[in-house]
N, C-alpha and C positions, 0 to 999 in steps of 0.2 A: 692405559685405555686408549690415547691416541692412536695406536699402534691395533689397535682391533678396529677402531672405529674406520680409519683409513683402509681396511680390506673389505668393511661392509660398504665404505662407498664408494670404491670400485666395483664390488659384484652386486650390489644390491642397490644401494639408495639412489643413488648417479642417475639411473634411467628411469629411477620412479619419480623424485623432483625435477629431474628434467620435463618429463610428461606430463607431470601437473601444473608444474607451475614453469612454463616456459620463460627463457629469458626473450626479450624481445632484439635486444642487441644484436644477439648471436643469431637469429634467423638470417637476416641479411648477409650476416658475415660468412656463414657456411654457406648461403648461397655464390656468394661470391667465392667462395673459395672452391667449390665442389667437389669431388671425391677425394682429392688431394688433401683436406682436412681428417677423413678416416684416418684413423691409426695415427695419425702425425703428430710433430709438433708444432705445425704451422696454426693450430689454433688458440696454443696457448701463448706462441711466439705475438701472436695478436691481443691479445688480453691487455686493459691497460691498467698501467699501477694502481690504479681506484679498488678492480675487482680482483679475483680470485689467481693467485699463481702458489702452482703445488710445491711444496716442499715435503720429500717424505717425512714420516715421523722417529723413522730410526737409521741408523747407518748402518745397519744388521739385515734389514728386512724391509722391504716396501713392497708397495703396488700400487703403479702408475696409471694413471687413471687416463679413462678413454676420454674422447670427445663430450660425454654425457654432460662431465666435471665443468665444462665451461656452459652450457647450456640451459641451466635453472637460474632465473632471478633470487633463487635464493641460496648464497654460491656456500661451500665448502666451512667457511669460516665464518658464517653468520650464525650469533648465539643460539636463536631460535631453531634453527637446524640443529645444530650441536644437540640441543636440550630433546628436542622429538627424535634425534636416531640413537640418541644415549638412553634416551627409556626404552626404545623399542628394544635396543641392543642387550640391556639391562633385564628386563622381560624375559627374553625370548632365549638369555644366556642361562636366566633360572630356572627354566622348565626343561632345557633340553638336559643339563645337568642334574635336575631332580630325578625327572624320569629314567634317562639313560643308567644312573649312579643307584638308584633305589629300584632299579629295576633288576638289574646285575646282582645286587646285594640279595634281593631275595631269590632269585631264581639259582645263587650259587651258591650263597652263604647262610641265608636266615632260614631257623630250623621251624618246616612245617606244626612240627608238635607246640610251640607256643599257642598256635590260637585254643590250645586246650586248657590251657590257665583258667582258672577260676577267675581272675582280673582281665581276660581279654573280653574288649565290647563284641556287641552286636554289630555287625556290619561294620567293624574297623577298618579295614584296612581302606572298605571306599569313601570312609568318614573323611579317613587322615589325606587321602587324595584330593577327596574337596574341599578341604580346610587350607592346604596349600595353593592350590589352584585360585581361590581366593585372595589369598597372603600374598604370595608370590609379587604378582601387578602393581598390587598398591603398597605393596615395602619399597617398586622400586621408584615411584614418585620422590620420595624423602633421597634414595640414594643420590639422583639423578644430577643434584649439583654441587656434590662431591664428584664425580666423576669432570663434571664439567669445568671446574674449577683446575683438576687438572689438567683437560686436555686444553684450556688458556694458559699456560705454565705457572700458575699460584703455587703447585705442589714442590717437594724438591728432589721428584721422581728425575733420573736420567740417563741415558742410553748408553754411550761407552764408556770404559774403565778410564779413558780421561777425564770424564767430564766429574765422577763419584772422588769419592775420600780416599781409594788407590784398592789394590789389588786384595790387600787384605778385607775390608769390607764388602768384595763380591763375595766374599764363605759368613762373613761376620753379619750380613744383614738379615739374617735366614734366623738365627738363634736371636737374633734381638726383636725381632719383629714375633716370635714365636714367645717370650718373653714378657713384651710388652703388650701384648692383645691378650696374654694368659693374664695377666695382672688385672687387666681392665675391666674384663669379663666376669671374672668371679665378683668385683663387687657390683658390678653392673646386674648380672645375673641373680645375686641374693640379693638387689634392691627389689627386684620385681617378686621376693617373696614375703616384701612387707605386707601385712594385712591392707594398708591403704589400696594397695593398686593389684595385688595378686588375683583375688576373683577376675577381675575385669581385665587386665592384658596376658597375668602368666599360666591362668587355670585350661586356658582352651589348649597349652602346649601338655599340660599336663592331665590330659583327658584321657592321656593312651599310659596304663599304670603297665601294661607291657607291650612297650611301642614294635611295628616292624619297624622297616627301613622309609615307607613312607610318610612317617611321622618326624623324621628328620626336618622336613621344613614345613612343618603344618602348624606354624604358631601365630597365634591372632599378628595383624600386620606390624602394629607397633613396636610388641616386642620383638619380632625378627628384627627391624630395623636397629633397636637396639642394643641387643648384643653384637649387632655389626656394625657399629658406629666405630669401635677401636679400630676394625681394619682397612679402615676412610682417614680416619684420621692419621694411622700411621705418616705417611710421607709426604704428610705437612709438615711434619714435627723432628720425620727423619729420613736423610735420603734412601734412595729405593732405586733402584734399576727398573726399567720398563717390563722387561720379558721376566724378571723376579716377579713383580708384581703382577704378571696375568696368572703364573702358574700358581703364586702365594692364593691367589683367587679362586682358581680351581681345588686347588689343597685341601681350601677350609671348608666347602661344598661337598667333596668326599668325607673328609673326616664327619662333617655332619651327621652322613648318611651313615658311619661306621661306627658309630656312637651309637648308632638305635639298631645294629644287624642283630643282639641279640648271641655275636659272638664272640664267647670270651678267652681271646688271645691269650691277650697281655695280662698276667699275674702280675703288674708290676706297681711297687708300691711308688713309684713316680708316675708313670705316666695315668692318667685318666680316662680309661680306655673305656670301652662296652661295659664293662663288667662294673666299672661305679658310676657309670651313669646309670644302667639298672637299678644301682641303690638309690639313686635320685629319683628315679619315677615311680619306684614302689615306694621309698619311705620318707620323697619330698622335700627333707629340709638336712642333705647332705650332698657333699660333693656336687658345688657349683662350678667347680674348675671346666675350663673347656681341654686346655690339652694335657695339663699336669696337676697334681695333688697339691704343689708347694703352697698355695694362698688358703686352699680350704685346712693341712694340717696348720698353718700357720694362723688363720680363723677359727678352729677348734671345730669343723664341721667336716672333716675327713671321718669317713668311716669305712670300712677294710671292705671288700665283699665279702662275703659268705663262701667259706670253703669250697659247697657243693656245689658252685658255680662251673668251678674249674675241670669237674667228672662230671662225662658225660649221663654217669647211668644217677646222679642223684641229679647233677642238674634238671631235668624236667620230671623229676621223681614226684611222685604225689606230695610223699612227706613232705621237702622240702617247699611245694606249691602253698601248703595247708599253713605252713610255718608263715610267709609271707605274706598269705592271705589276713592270717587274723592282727600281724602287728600292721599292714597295710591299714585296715579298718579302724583300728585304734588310733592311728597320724590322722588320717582323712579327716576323722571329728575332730580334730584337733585345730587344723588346719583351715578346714571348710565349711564345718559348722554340722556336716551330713555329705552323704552320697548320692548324685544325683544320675550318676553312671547307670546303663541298660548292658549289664555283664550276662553274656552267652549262658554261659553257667544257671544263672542264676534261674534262667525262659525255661530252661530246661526241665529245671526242677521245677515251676511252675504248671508245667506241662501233665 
């Protein structure tokens, strides 16, 4: 994350705490120095041991920051800077990946005919956008010193093949960290469907009984925060590569989104793909896994999807809708005590 943060404050943050919060030091000194400070190094060459002198954050990739960098009282390395462009960053990293990713997903991949479901809401899809929109902000308060702890070096995140465990753990750190958040999540995930805490953090995730693609991050803020607690903590606990760990970040924000497109790839009795997360949002109390089956067959809550998933022409076939609908009903009481869903289907018939 140091390694993002240092590109936003070269093009973004630099000239905006400059501007607010001037340093007062460096007025006199730019003026003394006058245009010759532009672009230079003569301004950093001045800076004394006390405040700010740049060191990039990777030996792979930097940006060298302008004059701006030495110009705010509140320099580079000060916590409280750290903490406000790490939320902002955080923020503004989940909306642009929500939308761009869940926007892609439906306009290429998610099949129009779902909202005919007898279990799709009223007005879903702008539900699940506001429900994220929401979520989003305030999941990333909680993230924001995880992030920050590593860009102080707490974590045992690090940049070249010298400095990690060697050559073999650049391929090795991908399957364990893919492993290790798989592990964490399923019981993390079926804690949140204990009867104590389910209505109140994990029932507003499960509002969408056939979610699209923007229901991917539309869950009350706690529990989003929660099943991504394992991926904060990873490399604390093990080393990580910098540039592993932005795209591992990016990764798991896709996969989110590709869990609720509604399409069913992977027949695959390992991985956990679309096709049993569907079984999870129609019948609740299965397949908690986020990338593979292993911890829910080994929990005895694996359950296969349904054939007609995999054909097109039964997949959104009435039968098969009819079939879903009424053991869907049957869990819900089970689960929630009743339904309190406003299903399309149902106005209709009303009508």
């Amino acid at each position: 994350m140091d390694i993002v943060l240092e590109a936003f404050d070269t093009y973004l943050f630099d000239p905006i705490y400059a501007t607010l919060l001037p340093s007062t030091f460096y007025g006199g000194k730019l003026s003394a120095l006058g245009d010759r400070a532009l672009n230079s190094s003569l301004l950093q060459d001045a800076v004394p041991n006390y405040l700010y002198h740049y060191k990039p954050a990777s030996e792979y990739l930097s940006f060298p920051p302008s004059d701006y960098a030495y110009m705010s009282s509140l320099t580079r390395d000060n916590v409280i800077r750290q903490a406000i462009s790490l939320y902002l960053i955080t923020a503004l990293f989940g909306f642009a990946i929500y939308f761009v990713c869940a926007s892609l997903s439906y306009i290429f991949v998610f099949d129009k005919t779902a909202v005919n479901h007898p279990k799709y809401l009223k007005n879903q899809m702008r539900q699940e956008i506001q429900q994220a929109m929401v979520s989003l902000p305030l999941m990333a308060f909680p993230t924001v010193p995880f992030f920050l702890l590593e860009v102080r070096g707490y974590s045992k995140m690090y940049d070249s093949v010298a400095e990690g465990p060697g050559w073999w753990y650049t391929y090795a750190q991908f399957p364990i960290f893919i492993a290790f958040t798989d592990f964490c999540i399923y019981f993390i995930h079926r804690g949140l469907h204990h009867p104590w805490v389910y209505k109140t953090l994990h029932k507003p995730h499960h509002k969408w009984i056939m979610p699209t693609p923007f229901a991917s991050h539309a869950f009350h803020p706690l529990d989003g925060f929660a099943q991504g607690v394992p991926y904060h903590v990873f490399p604390f606990l093990f080393p990580l590569q910098k540039f592993a760990y932005v795209g591992l970040f990016v990764f798991i924000n896709i996969w989110t989104v590709m869990i609720h497109d509604g399409e069913y790839v992977a027949d695959s009795p390992i991985i956990n793909g679309a096709a049993c997360h569907t079984m999870h949002h129609l019948y609740f109390n299965y397949n908690y896994g986020q990338f593979t089956t292993l911890w829910d067959r080994l929990g005895g809550s694996y359950r296969k999807p349904n054939e007609e998933l995999f054909r097109r022409e039964t997949k959104l076939g009435k039968e098969e809708w009819e079939r879903q609908k009424k053991e869907m009903e049957k869990i819900v009481k089970e689960v929630e005590g009743g339904d309190d869903r406003t299903y399309v289907a149902d106005e209709k018939k009303a009508q």
